[in-house]
C-alpha positions in Angstrom: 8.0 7.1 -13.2 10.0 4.0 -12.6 13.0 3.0 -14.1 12.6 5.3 -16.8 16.6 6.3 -17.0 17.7 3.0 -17.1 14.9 2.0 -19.6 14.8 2.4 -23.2 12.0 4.8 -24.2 10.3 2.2 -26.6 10.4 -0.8 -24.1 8.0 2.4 -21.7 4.3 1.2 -21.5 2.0 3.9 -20.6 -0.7 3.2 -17.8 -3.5 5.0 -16.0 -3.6 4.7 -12.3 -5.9 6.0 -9.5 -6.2 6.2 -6.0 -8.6 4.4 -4.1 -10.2 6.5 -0.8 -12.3 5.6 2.2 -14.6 8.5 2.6 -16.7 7.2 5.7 -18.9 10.4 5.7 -19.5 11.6 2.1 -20.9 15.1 3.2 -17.1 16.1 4.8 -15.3 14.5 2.3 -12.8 13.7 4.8 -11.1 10.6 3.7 -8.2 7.8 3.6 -6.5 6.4 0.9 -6.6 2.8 1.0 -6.2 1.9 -2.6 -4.4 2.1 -6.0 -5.5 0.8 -9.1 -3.5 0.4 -12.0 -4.1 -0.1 -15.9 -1.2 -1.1 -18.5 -2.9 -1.1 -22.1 0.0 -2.6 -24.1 0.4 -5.3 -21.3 -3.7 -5.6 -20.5 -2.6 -5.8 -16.7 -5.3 -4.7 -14.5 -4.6 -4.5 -10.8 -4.9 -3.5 -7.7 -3.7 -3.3 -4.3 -5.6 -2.5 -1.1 -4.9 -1.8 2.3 -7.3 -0.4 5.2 -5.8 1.6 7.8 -8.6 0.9 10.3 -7.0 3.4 12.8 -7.2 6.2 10.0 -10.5 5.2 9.0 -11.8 5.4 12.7 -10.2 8.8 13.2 -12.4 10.0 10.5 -15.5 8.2 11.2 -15.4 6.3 14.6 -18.4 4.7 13.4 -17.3 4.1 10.6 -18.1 0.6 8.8 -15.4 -1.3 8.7 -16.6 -4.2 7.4 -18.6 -2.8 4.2 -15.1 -0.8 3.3 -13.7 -4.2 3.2 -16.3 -5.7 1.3 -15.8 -3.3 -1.0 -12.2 -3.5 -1.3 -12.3 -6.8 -2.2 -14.8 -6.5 -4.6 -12.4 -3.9 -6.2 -9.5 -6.6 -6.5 -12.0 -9.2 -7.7 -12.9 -6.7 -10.4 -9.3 -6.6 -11.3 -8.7 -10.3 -11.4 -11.4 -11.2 -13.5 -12.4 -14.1 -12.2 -15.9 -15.7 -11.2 -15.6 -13.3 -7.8 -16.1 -10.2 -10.6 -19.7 -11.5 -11.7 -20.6 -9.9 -14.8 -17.9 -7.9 -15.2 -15.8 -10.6 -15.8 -16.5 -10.8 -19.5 -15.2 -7.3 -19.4 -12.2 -6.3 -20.8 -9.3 -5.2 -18.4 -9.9 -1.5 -19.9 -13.6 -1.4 -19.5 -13.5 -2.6 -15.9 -11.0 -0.2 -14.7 -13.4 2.7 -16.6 -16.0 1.2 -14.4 -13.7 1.3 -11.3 -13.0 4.6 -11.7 -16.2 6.4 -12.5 -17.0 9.2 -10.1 -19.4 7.8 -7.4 -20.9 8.9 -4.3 -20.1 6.2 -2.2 -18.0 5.1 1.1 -15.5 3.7 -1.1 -14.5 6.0 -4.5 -11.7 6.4 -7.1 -9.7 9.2 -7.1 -8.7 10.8 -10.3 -7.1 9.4 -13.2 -3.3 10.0 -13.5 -1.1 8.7 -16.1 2.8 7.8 -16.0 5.1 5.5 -18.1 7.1 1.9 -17.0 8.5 -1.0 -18.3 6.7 -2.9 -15.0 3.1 -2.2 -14.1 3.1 -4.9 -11.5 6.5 -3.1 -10.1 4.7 0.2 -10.5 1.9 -0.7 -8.9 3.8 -2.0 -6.0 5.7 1.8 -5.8 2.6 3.5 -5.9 0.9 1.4 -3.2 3.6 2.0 -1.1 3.7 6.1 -1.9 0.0 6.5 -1.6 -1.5 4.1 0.3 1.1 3.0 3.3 
């Protein structure tokens, strides 16, 4: 949690987060976290950071496809954002898209699970998570 000492408990939003992984051969499961998503109800903030490791992924995979993990990391963050880039999902609200981000799949690029935490910044606590998880 950040902040939370300094922070009264009622100005605390509660938010969902996962991690997103690069799993370039689905049968090992091997894989790389290149991802975090995060959703604020109180707020509606829905977003995301990415970040490919291309060394990491490589290690795994050196055939990896670098280019379709990238394509789908920015379809992730277009998701988030809402915008024309998120097709049909954009008339989605910032809840139902990050359910639909974070549905299981079997696919190169997956969510993790589901964790929860509390903040008075989802932007700033997406920002520390990124940085814990991902770099």
């Amino acid at each position: 949690m950040s902040g939370t000492h300094a922070v009264p408990q009622d100005a605390l939003h509660d938010y969902e987060y996962a991690v997103i992984r690069a799993v370039p051969r689905v049968e090992r499961g091997e894989c790389v976290n290149v991802g975090v998503l995060l959703y604020c109800r109180q707020s509606a903030h829905l977003g995301a950071r990415t970040h490919l490791d291309q060394g990491r992924l490589l290690a795994l995979d050196p055939v990896a496809d670098v280019a379709g993990v990238r394509r789908a990391l920015h379809g992730i963050e277009a998701v988030c954002a809402g915008g024309p880039e998120a097709g049909p999902a954009a008339a989605d609200n910032p809840g139902q898209r990050f359910r639909w981000l974070t549905a299981p799949r079997s696919a190169v690029v997956q969510p993790g699970p589901v964790h929860t935490g509390l903040t008075a910044d989802p932007e700033a606590e997406l920002r520390r998570l990124f940085d814990q998880l991902v770099l």
